[in-house]
N, C-alpha and C positions, 0 to 999 in steps of 0.2 A: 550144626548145633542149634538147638532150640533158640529161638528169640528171648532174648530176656538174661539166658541162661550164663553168657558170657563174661557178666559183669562191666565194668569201667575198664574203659582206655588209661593204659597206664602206660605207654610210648606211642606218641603220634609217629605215623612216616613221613617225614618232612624233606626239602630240598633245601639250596640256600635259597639266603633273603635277595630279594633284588639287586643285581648290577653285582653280587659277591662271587660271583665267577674264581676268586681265589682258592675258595673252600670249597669248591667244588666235590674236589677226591673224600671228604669227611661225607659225604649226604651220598655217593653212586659214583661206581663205575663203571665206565662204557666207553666206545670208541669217540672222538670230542665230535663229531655231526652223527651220533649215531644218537641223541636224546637233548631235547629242550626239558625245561619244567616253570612252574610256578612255584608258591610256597607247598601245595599240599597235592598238586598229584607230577608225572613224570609221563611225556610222551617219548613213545619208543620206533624208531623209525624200522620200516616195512625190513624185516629176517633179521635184527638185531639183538643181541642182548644186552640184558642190566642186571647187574648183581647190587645188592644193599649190604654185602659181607663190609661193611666201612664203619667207621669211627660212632657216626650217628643214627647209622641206617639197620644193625645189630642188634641182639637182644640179647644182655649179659644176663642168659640162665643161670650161672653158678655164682652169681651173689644173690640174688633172688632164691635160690634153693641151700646157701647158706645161713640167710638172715630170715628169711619171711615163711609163712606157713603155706605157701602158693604152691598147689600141686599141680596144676596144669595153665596153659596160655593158648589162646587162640588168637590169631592173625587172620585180620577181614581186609579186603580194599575190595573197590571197583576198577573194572577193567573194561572199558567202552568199544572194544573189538576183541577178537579169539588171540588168546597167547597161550603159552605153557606156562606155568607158575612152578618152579620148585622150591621144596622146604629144605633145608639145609640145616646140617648143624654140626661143630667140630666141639673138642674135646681138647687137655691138655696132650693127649696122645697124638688123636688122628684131627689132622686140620680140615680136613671135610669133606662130610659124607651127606648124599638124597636120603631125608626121611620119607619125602611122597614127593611124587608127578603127576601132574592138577591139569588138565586141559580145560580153561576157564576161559568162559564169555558173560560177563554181567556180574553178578555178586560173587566175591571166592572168600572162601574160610575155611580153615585150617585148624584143629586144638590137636597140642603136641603136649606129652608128660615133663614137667619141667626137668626130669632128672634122665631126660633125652639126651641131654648136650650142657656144655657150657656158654655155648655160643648158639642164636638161632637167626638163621636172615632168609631171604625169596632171593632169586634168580627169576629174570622174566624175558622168553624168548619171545621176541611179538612175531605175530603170525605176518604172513607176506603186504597186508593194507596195513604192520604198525597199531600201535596200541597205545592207550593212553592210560596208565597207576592212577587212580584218586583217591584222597578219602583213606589212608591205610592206617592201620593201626592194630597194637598191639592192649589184648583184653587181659584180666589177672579177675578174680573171684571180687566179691563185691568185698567194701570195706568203709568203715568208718571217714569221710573225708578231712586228710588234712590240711590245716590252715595256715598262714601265717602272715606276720606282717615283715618287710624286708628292711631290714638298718643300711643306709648307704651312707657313708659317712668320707664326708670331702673335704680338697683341702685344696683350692684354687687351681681344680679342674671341670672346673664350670661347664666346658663343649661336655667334657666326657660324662658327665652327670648326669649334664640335659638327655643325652643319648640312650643313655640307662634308663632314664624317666620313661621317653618315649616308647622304647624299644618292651617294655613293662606295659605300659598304656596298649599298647598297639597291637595285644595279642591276647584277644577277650579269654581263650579258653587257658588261657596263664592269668588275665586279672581276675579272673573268680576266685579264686583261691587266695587273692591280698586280702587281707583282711586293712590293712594299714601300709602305708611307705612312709617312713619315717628318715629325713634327710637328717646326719648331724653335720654343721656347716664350721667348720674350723677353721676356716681361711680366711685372708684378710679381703679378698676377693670376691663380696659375697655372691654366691649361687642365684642369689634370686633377680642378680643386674645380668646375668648372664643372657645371650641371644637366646629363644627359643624357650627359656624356666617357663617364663608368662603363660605359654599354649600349652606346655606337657603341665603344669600347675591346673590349667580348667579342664582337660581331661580325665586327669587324676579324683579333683574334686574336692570332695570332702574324705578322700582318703591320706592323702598327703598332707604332713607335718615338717613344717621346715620348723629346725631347732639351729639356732647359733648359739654356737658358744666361744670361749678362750681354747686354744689349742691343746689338749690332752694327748694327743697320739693316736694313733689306733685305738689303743687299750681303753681310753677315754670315752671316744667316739662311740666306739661299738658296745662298751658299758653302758653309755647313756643310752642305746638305743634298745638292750636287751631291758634296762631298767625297764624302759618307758613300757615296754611290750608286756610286761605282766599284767598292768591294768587294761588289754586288747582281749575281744574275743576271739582269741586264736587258739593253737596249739603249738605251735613252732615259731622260733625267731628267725629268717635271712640275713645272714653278714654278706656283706657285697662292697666289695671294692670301688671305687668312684672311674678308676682309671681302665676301665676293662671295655672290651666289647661283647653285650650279650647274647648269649644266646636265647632266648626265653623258656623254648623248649625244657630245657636244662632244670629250670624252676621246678615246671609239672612233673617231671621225671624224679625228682629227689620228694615231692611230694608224696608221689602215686608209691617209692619204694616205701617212704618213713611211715604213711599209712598202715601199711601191710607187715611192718616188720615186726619182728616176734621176740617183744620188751621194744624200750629204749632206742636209738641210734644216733649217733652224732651223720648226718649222710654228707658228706663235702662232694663239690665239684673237683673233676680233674683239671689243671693249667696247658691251655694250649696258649702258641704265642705269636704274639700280635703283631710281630714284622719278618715271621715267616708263618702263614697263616696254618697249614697242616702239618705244621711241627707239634709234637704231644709232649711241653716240657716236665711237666709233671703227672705219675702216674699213680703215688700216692706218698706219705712221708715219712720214717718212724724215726727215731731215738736212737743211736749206737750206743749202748747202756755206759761200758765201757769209758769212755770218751765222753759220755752226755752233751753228743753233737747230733743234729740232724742231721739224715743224711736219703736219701732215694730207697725208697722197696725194692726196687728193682735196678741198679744203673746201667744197668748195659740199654734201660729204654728210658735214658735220660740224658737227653731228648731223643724223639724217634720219630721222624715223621713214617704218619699214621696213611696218609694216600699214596705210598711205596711199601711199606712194610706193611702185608694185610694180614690180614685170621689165617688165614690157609697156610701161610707159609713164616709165619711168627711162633711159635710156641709161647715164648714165654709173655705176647699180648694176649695171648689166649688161658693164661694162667690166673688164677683170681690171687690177688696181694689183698694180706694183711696189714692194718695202719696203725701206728699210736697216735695219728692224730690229721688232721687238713687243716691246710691254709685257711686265711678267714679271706681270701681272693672271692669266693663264694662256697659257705657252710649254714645249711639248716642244724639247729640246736632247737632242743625241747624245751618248751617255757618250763615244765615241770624239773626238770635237769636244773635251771637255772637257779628256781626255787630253793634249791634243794643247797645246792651247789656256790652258790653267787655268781656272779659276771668276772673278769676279768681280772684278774693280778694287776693293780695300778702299775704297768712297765713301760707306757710309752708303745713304744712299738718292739718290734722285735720279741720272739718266744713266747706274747702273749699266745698265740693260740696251740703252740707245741703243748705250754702248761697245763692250761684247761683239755685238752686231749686226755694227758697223763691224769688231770683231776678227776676227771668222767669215768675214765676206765678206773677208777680207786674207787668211784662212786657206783661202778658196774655195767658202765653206758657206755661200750665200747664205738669208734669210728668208722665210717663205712664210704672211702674214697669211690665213688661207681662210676665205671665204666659209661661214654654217653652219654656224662651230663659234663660240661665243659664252660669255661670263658674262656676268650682269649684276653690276652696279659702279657704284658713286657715281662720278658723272661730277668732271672737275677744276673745272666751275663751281661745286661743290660743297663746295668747299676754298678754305681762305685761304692755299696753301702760298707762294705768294708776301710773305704779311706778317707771319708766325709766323717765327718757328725755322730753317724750311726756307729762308727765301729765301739763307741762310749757302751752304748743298747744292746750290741753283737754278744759284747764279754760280761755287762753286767746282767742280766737277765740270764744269759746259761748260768751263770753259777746260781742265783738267786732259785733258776728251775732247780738244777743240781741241788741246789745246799734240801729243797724241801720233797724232791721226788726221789733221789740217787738212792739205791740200796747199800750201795758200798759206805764203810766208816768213813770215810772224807773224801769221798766223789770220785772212788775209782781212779781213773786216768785224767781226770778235767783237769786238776792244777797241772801236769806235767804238759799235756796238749795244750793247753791255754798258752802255757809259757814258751815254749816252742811256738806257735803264733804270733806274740813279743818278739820272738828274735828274729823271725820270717821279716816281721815289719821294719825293725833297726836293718837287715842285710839289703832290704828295699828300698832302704832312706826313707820309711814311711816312720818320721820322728811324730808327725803332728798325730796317727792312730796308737800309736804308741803309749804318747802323754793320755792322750785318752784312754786308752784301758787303765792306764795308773791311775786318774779318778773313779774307773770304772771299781776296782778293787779296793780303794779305800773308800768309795760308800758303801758295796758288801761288808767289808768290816764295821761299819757305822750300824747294822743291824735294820730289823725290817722297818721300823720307824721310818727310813728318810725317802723309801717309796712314795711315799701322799705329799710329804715337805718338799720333796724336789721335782716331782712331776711336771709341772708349768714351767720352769724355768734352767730346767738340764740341760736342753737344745740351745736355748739362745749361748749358755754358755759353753756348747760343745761347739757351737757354730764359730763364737769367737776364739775357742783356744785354736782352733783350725788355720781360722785367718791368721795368730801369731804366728803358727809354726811355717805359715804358707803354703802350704798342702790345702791349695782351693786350685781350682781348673782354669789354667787362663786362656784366654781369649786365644785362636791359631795366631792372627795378627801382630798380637804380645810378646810369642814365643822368641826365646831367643836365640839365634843362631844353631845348628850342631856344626861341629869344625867336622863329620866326615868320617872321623875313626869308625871300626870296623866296630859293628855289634857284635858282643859275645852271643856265639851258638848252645843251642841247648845242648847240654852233656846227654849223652847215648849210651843206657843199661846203668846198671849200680855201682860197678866199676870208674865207670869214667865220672858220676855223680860225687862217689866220695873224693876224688882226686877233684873233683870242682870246689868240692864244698872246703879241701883244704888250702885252694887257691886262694876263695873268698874269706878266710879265717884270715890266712897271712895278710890280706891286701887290709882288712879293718886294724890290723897294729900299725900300719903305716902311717906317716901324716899325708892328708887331703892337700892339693894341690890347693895354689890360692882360683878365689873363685874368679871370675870374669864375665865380660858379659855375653859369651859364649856358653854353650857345655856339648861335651864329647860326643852321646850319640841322643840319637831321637829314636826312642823305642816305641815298636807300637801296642797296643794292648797285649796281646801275646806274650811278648817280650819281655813285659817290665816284672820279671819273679828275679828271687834270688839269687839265682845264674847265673846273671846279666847283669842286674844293679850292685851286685856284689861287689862287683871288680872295677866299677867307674868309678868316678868325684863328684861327675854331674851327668846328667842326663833329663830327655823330658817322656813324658811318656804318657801315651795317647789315652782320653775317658773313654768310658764303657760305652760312651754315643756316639763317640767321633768326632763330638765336636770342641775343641781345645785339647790340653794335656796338663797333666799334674810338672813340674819343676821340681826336681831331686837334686839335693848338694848331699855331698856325705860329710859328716861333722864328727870326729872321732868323737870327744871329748861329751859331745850330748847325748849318743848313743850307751855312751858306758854309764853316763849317770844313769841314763832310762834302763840299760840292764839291771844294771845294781840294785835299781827300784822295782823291776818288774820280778827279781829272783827274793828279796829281801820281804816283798808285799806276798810273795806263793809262802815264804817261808809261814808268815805269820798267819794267814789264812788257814793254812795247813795245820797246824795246831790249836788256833779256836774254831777248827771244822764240826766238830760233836756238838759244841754247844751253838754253835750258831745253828748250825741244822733244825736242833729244837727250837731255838728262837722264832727261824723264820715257818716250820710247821706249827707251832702254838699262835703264830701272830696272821697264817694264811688265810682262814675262814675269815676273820674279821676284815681283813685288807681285799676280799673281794667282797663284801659286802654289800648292799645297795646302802644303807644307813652310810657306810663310808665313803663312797661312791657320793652321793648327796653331799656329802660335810665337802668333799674334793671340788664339787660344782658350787657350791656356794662360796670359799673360798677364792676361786676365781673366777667369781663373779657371776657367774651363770646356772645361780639355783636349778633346782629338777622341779618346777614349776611348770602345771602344765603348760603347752606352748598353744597359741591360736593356730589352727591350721592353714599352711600356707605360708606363712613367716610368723618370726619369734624377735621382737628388739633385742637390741645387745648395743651396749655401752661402748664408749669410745676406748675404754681401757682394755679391753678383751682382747686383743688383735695378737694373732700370734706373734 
């Protein structure tokens, strides 16, 4: 192909980053002494081969010939001794077939029609002295470049922050394209004492913006950060988690697509996870309308590690999914979308980003989870957010999504699932998520108004109704005794489920044994559903980390009040559904606002004043 003629690198060939040996299988595979590498080329020892058919080493042609006007791609590298190069490319049919067979020494390039394949990668046999891959990269037509500045928004994960600073900083053909890093710091911990802030801070420069403020949530955070970015010369905003490890790559990659793409795109990264490094937890997210639950595109590859299960012999990795929305783990959004649109539903955390997905696509700016651009992340089985704090966030924000996206006259299936969840948790002796969702439902009914009123100070009081109920994680050391009784086993087929479930019926009209300071078994995370916790008094049952366990007594008598309250609060909801619906769609626009967003920061104390770059004062009263 002509010089010139190619365009921009819109996928580098990368390997991993230094000493990341774990992630290995996402960047090449090859026999393990049959190739070393650096970050940007790949030595291949003497009659061996290397395939790049992998997670990061791929070319996802069929979102690219979905969304973008790109009709053809060309693949260039250097190769420092004679190899054979093959082009490859599979489909959702056939997992893979030779486009061409390249005998190359010194420069190779390749232009294939993007609607060749769904998938395209190299194969490289090196000749008998071995070869060295550099320099690869994958070319798209020329295009307007896009910009953006990246929101990281922390909360007394100060290493991992610094990390992300650095890991940003340290990869020049990903910092061209920041326009700005915008830190918002929510923790009481601040970022800028942290080891290492000081040095990724003078690298960064005058591009970095540290903003403290009082704790908002997610929703907060990432609001102030989308605010702040309209007045940036960019085109795009990055949400970015604080707790993640980057990939950089990833950045330029979601850039190079949103450039090219034809209108609009929300483009999110995919979730790989971070303590089993080529697990692929998330592959993209949508809505079960139905239910107005999130739920997997795809579950049978949720999770799937991705350096076992390849292109060749996956079909449905090899299928392009459709999203209502991406995590904000890492999503580029449109400053113009924003504009247009507002920032984030005051919700704290939780469904903010489900909603804005659904808002976008009401707006016409459909989601584009791609293949290849990744963080890793502590996956959700990793978290107890269902029996902490959060499960308050869990139930009131779906309905709140519900009551203003659901099609259905009063949200479909939400209230009967929702309440069915309630009784999941009373059958768990999870009393303390419980009473929380009971607040959760009667500020839905309190109308959109107590969104912006309750914001700042929801959590502290979900954290202490928590500590009453006791449903907090205590220490292994703490725990108290199990006397030994046999774990109940999972019931096996539907059959044997209903005959469980009418064990666990008859066992909740009994009285609860008196307590002691004993209880009957020690359940490990697995274990503790309603199968199990059903049929005991007490039990302890192990967190999502492994480190302590939750204490379960069963309490007739508080369980029946909290049913009574949790069927009694579906009742009433259920019939001011219609009108709350309109309520909270006539009062949405407004409540993502930046005007109201600003009134939310000034009230707690941390105007949307611009901030000095580098750090921002904050008052003694701010502290989450």
């Amino acid at each position: 192909m002509p010089a010139g003629s190619r365009g921009r690198s819109v996928q580098r060939i990368l390997f991993p980053q230094p000493g990341d040996e774990a992630a290995r299988g996402l960047y090449v595979r090859a026999q393990p002494d049959a190739v070393s590498w650096d970050r940007s080329s790949l030595t291949i020892a003497g009659g061996a081969t290397a395939s790049l058919a992998t997670y990061f080493g791929a070319f996802p042609a069929g979102y690219w010939r979905a969304h973008t006007s790109v009709a053809q791609i060309t693949v260039e590298a250097q190769l420092d001794r004679p190899a054979t190069v093959r082009v490859c490319a599979a489909d959702d049919r056939i997992g893979r077939r030779v486009l061409a067979t390249v005998a190359a020494d010194g420069s190779f390039s390749w232009s294939v029609a993007i609607s060749d394949g769904a998938w395209f990668w190299l194969e490289i046999d090196a000749g008998a002295e071995g070869t060295t891959l550099r320099d690869g990269a994958w070319f798209a037509g020329e295009a307007a470049a896009a910009t953006t500045t990246v929101c990281i928004t922390t909360h007394n994960h100060g290493a991992d922050c610094v990390d992300v600073l650095r890991r940003l900083a340290a990869d020049e053909s990903v910092a061209e394209h920041v326009a700005r890093v915008i830190v918002v710091d929510q923790g009481d911990r601040p970022v800028r004492e942290a080891p290492g802030f000081a040095e990724a801070s003078l690298v960064l420069g005058e591009r970095l913006r540290l903003i403290e403020q009082a704790n908002l949530g997610g929703s907060g955070g990432f609001s102030r950060g989308m605010i702040e970015s309209l007045a940036e010369d960019a085109s795009h905003v990055l949400l970015l988690d604080d707790d993640v490890l980057l990939e950089p790559e990833s950045l330029r990659r979601m850039l190079a697509f949103a450039a090219r793409s034809s209108g609009e795109r929300i483009v999110g990264a995919q979730m790989l996870s971070l303590t089993d490094r080529t697990l692929l937890h998330s592959v993209g997210e949508r809505i079960e309308k139905r239910r107005f639950w999130w739920t997997s595109v795809e579950p049978d590859l949720a999770p799937i590690d991705v350096a076992s299960a390849t292109l060749e012999d996956t079909p449905r990795l090899r299928a392009r999914h459709d999203v209502d929305f991406n995590g904000w783990w890492m999503c580029l959004l449109p400053l113009d979308l924003i504009r247009r649109v507002g920032a984030s539903l005051p919700l704290f955390i939780k469904w903010d980003d489900a909603e804005f997905g659904l808002r976008a696509r009401a707006d016409g700016v459909p989601t584009v989870t791609l293949p290849g651009a990744a963080i890793w992340h502590m996956p959700w089985t990793g978290k107890d957010d269902g029996l902490d704090w959060q499960a308050y966030y869990q139930l009131r924000n779906r309905l709140v999504a519900a009551l203003i996206h659901s099609p259905a006259r009063r949200g479909g299936g939400v209230l009967s699932s929702s309440f069915a969840q309630d009784v999941n948790h009373l059958l768990c002796l999870q009393y303390g998520s419980a009473a929380a969702r009971r607040v959760a439902v009667h500020d839905v009914l309190r109308g959109p108004g107590h969104l912006t009123r309750t914001i700042a100070r929801r959590t502290p009081d979900m954290r202490s109704l928590m500590e009453r109920a006791g449903q907090t994680v205590v220490p292994d050391a703490d725990l108290p005794r199990a006397r030994g009784e046999a774990a109940p086993t999972p019931p096996a087929g539907r059959l044997a489920s209903v005959r469980r479930l009418l064990r666990v019926a008859a066992h909740q009209l009994t009285p609860a044994r008196p307590a002691s300071g004993s209880v009957e078994v020690a359940l490990p995370r697995a274990g503790g559903k309603w199968w199990a916790l059903g049929l005991v008094d007490s039990a302890t049952v192990e967190s999502a980390t492994g480190r302590g366990a939750f204490i379960a007594r069963r309490d007739p008598r508080r369980s029946a009040r909290l049913l009574w309250s949790a069927a009694s609060l579906r009742a009433r909801l259920w019939a001011r559904w219609p009108r709350l619906a309109r309520e909270y769609r006539a009062a949405a626009a407004d409540l993502a606002s930046p005007a109201t967003w600003r009134e939310v920061f000034e009230q707690s104390g941390t105007g949307a004043g611009n901030a000095e770059p580098g750090s921002s004062p904050r008052s003694s009263d701010e502290r989450a």
